[in-house]
N, C-alpha and C positions, 0 to 999 in steps of 0.2 A: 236677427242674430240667432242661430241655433245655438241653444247654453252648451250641451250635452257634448256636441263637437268642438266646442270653442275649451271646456272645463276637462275630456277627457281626448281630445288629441285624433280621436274615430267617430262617427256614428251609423250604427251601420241601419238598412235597410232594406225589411224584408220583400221579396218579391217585387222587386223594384221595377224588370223587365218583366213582362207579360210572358205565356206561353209562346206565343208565336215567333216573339223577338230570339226570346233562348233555341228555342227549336232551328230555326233560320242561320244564326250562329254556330250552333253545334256541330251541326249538318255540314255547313260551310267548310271549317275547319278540320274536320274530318277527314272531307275528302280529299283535302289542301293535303292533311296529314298521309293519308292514302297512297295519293300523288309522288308526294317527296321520298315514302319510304319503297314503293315499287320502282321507282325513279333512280336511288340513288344520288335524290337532287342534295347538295349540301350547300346551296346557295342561300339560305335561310340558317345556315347551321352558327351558331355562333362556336366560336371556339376559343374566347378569351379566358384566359387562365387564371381561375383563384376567383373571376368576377363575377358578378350575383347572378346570373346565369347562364355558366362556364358550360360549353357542351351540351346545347337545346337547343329545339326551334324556334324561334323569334320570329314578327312580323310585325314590325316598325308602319305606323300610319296606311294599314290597310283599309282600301274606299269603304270597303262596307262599315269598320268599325270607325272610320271616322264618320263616317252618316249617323250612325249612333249615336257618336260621342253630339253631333250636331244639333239633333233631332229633339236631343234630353239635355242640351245645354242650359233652358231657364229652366225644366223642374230641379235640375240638381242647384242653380243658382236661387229659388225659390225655396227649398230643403233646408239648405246652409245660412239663409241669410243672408247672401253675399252676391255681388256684380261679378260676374265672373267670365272670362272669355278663354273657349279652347286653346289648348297648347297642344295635345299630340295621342294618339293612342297606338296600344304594345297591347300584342296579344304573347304566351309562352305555351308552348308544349311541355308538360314535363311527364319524361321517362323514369322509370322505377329507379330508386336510389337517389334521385336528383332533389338537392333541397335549394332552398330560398338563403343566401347569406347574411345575417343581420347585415343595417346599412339603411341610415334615410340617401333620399333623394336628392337629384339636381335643381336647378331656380322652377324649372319648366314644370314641377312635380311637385308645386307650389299646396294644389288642394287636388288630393289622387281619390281615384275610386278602384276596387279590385272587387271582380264580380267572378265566381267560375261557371265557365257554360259547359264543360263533360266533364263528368268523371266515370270513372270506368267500372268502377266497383261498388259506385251509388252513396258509397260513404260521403259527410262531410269535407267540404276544402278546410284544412284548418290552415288558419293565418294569424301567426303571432306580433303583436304590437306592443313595445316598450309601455310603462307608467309613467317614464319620465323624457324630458324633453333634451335633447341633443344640446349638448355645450359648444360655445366657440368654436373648437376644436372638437373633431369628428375623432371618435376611437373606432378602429378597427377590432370590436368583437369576434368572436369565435361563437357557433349556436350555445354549447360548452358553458363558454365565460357569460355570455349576456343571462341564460335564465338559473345561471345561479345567484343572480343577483334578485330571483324573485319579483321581480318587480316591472311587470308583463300579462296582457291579459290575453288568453286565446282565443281568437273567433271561431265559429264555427260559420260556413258556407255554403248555403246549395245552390244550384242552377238557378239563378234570379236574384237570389241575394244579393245585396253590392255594402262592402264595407265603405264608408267615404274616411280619408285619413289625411293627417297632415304627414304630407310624405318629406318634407324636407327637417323636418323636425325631431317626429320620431322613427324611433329603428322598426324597424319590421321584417321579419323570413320567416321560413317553414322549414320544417325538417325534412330529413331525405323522404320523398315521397315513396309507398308501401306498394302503391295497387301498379298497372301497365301504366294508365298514363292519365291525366290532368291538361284541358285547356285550361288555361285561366286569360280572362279580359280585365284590361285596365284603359282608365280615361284619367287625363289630368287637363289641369288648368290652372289660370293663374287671375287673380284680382287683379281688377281692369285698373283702379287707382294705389294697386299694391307697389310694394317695390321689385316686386317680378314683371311689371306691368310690359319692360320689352321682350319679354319671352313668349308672347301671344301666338297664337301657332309654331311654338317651338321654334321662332324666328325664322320660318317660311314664308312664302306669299298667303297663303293658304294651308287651309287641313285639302290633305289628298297628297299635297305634294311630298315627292323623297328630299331629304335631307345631305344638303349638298356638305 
């Protein structure tokens, strides 16, 4: 058992992917990025309204990031203490202005990781995460309402870093982002004898597959 993640809700982890790893991803994404905007593509464009990320690029269980998520499935289950089997990975673009909604997660988003692979102005990813743990009953925050309650610690992030957090628990978002733009990667999972236990691959046959 990891105390530090078990007592404080995150634990994050410096340099977690190697150069090559982030390099590879970055690049990747980039040119995805590239692509979509010489493109005109908006097949990737989410455009849910109000939702935690309303009007961005998303890319729900992409192969290479699930190769990742696959690859570093026992070091992360080694890190935490815990049996743990993939459920799904989300990568987001965010554009200038665009922030992170407070708001925990789904079943599937059980025990999450948030790593940023570009950023554009070299600054810190900061990622904010509650002190306390979600009641029964889920409140719909405002960025406003949750950090005036103080009680929230700010990560800071660079290309390798990965926060590990309990995403179903606690609240986590970021403020409208400053710089052009921010990839950010995430991996989640769920314990294999948890009570998440049938959300194992995001209740796919597999990681790789889309989500029927």
């Amino acid at each position: 058992m990891n105390k530090e993640f078990e007592e404080n809700g995150y634990f994050v982890v410096k340099d977690f992917f190697d150069k090559t790893t982030i390099n590879l991803l970055s690049t990747y994404f980039d040119i995805k990025y590239k692509i979509i905007k010489y493109e005109n593509n908006r097949s990737n464009f989410s455009t849910i309204e109000g939702g935690d990320f309303a009007n961005s690029y998303i890319f729900y269980a992409d192969h290479l990031t699930e190769s990742v998520l696959l690859k570093n499935g026992q070091k992360i289950s080694n890190l935490l203490g815990k049996n743990l089997i993939p459920t799904y990975t989300f990568a987001r673009i965010y554009e200038t202005g665009q922030p992170l909604l407070p708001h925990t997660d789904r079943p599937s988003c059980e025990i999450s990781a948030t790593c940023p692979i570009f950023l554009s102005d070299n600054k810190p990813s900061i990622i904010y995460i509650s002190n306390f743990t979600r009641s029964s009953e889920k409140k719909n925050y405002t960025i406003d309402e949750i950090m005036a309650t103080n009680a929230y610690t700010a990560v800071e992030l660079y290309p390798g870093d990965v926060m590990f957090y309990k995403g179903c628990e606690r609240y986590h978002w970021r403020l409208p982002l400053e710089s052009d733009y921010l990839i950010q990667f995430f991996m989640h999972a769920v314990q294999i004898d948890g009570i998440h236990k049938d959300h194992a691959f995001d209740k796919r046959p597999y990681l790789g597959f889309n989500k029927k």
